[in-house]
N, C-alpha and C positions, 0 to 999 in steps of 0.2 A: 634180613637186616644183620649186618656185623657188624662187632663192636670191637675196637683195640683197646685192652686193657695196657697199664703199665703195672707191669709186675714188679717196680719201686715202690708202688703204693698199696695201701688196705685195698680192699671189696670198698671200705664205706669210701674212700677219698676217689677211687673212679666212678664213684655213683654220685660225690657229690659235685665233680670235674663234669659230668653226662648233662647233670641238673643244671649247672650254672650254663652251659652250651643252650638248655633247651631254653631258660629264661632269657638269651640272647636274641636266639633265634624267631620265640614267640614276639618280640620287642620291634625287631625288625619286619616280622610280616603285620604288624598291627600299622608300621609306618608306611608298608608297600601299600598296605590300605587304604591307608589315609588321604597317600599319593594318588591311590586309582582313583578314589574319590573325588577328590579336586581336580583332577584333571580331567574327571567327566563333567561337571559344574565350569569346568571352563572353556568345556567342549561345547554344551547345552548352550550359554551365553553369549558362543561366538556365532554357533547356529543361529541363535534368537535375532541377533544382531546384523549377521548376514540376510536372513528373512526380510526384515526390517528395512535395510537398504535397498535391496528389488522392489520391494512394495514402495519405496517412496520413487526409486528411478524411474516404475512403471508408471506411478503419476504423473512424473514431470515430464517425461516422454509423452503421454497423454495430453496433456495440456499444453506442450509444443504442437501434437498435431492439432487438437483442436484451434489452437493460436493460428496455425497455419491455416485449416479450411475455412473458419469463422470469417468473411466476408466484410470487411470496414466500410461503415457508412461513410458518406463524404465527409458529414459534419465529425468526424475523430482525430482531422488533422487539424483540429480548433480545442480551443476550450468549451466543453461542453457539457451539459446535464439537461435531464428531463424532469421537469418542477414537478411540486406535491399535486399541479392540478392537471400533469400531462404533454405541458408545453417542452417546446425544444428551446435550450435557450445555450446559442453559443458566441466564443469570445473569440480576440484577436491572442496569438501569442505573441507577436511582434510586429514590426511596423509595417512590412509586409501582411503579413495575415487580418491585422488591422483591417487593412486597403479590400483586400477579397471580402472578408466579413462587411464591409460598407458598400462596395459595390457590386460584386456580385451577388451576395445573398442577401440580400435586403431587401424587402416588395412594400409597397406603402399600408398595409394591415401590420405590420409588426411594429413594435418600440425598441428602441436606441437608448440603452446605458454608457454613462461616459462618469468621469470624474472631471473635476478641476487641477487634479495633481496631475504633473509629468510622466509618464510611464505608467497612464495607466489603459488598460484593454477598452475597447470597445465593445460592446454584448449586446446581441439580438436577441430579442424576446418574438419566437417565429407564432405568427399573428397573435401578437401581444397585446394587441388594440380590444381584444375579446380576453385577455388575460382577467383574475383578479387580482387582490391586493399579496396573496401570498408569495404568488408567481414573479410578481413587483419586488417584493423582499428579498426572495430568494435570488435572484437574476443581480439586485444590487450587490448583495452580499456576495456572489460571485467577484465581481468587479472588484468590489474591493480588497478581498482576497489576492487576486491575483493581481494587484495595483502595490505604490511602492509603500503601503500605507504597511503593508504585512511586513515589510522588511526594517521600516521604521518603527514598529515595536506600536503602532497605534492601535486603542483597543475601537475604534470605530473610524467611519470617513463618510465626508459628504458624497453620498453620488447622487446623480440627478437623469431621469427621463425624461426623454424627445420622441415626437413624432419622426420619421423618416425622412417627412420632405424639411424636417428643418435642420437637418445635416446636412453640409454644403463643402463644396473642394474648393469653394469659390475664396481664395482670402480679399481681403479687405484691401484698399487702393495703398499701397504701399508696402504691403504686407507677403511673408510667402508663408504657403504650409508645407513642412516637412513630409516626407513619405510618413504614411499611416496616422497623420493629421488632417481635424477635419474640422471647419468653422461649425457652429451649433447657434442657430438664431429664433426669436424667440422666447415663449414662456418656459420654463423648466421646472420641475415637481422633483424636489428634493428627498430621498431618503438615508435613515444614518442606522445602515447594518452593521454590529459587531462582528468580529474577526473568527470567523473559525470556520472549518470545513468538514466534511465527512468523507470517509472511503470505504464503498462496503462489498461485499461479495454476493454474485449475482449468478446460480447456477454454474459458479467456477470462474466467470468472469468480472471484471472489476470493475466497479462505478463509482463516482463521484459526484461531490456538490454539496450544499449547503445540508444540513443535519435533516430539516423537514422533507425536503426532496429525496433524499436517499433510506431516509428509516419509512416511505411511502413502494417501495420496489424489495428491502429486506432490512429481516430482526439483526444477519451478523454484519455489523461497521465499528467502525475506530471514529470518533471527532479528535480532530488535531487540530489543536492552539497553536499561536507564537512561542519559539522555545529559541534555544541552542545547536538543537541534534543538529546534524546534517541530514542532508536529504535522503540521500543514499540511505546511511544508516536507518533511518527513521523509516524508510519504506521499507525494510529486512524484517525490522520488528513489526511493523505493521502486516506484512506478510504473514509474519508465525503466528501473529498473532489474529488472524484472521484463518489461517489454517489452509493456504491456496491464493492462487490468485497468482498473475504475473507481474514479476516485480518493474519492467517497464512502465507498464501500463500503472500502476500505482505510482510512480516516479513521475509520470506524465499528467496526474493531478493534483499531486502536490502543488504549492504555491512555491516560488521561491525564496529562497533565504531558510531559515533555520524553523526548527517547528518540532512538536513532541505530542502524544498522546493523552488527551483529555486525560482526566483522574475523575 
């Protein structure tokens, strides 16, 4: 080690010149420290957090393939749910789907949900005629969910069951029915379901329907009321909040119009 003295100054004034160097010097490696330190903490953090993002890409990768191989029943291009007591019970989404739900899948053991409002589905209850009253409830309250009674802010509506053969293409002498309209003749058995739905997660996959129906298949779901949200939106946080699940497919039993998460 060398040292340059200045021979202008004492012994004591370049020892005290050496000293103030070393109190510099220590000042600064305590700061390089500090630096390496945080810049390992922000190394650790980025690591944690790149982890973090494979681990969820490899999920959703996963649950595209699964989405992919998973095989669609016929009945998923409908409104659909399987009641607390087993039955299959699905709806029209539009006046088209209507029409197939009335005449194609409809055999004379099942019952026929309708409303008296405009725009509202049509719902097979698949041999509903051996249904009980739950499955009744539940199949209404479908309907009416997805009827315009949910976008009008009503907290109930009248639906009513039919037999099959008293649903008829046939109109009245003077009379036409529009595509996915259907005369209804006849005694009719009224029930008045409140407004709300469920969505739950089912081995990674999403189901829907009435709260009874859906908390009979699993403990994790959402009930969602009439709100404000948007659909879109509302099905995001119903996602996270649910922890999975694919967000079409929760978009896809939604009702329309606005809606938000039980409390």
């Amino acid at each position: 080690m060398h040292l340059e003295l200045d021979l202008t100054k004492s012994l004591e004034e370049n020892a005290g010149h050496y000293f103030d160097l070393a109190k510099k010097a220590k000042k600064k490696l305590a700061g390089a420290q500090a630096a390496v330190a945080e810049s390992k903490k922000k190394l650790e953090k980025l690591l944690k957090e790149e982890k973090q993002f494979w681990e969820e890409e490899e999920k959703r990768q996963q649950a595209l393939r699964q989405k992919r191989e998973r095989k669609r029943e016929w009945y998923e291009k409908f409104h659909w749910f399987i009641s607390s007591e087993g039955f299959l019970c699905i709806g029209g989404k539009d006046a088209t789907s209507n029409e197939l739900v009335i005449k194609k899948h409809t055999e004379k053991e099942d019952l026929v949900l309708h409303t008296d409002m405009a725009g509202s589905p049509f719902f097979v209850v698949k041999n509903g005629q051996a249904a009980g009253t739950a499955t009744i409830q539940e199949a209404a309250q479908a309907v009416a969910v997805y009827s315009r009674a949910w976008k009008l802010g009503h907290a109930s509506a009248d639906v009513f069951y039919v037999k099959p053969e008293q649903v008829s293409k046939e109109a009245k002498p003077g009379e036409y029915l529009a595509k996915g309209s259907f005369m209804v003749y006849g005694k009719t058995m009224y029930v008045h379901p409140k407004l709300e739905y469920a969505i739950g997660l089912v081995d990674g996959q999403i189901v829907g329907g009435p709260s009874a129906a859906v908390q009979q298949q699993t403990k994790s779901f959402i009930v969602v009321v009439q709100g404000k949200e948007k659909k879109s939106d509302l099905a995001k946080r119903i996602k996270h909040k649910l922890g999975g699940g694919d967000l079409d497919d929760i978009i896809a039993f939604l009702p329309a119009g606005g809606g938000e998460m039980k409390r």
